[in-house]
C-alpha positions, 0 to 999 in steps of 0.5 A: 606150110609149103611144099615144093616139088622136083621131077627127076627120073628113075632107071633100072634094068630089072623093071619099072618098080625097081625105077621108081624106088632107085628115084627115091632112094637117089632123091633122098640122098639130097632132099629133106622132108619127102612126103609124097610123089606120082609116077608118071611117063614110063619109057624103056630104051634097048642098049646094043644086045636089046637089053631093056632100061626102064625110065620112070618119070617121077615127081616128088613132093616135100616140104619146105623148112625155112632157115633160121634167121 
């Protein structure tokens, strides 16, 4: 069994949580056989109002399928 991994990052405005989950449910719409994944780096930036974005550095773990031959 092989298991690849990709590094993407998740973004909300309501918190870190919600950065976290919107990567995986993004991820999920293009990556097949997701088994697992870590966060890592949080970040925020402030828009013009000072409006908080959360930026959730997440890396997901799935494994790879062979094509059939």
């Amino acid at each position: 069994m092989v298991y690849k991994y990709i590094d993407i990052v998740g973004t909300s405005s309501i918190g870190v949580d919600d950065a976290v989950n919107n990567a995986f449910k993004e991820a999920s719409e293009t990556v097949k056989n997701i088994q697992w994944g870590e966060m890592g780096r949080v970040t925020f930036r402030l828009d013009e109002s000072q409006k908080l974005e959360y930026q959730a550095e997440v890396r997901i773990g799935f494994k790879v399928e062979r094509g059939k031959d």
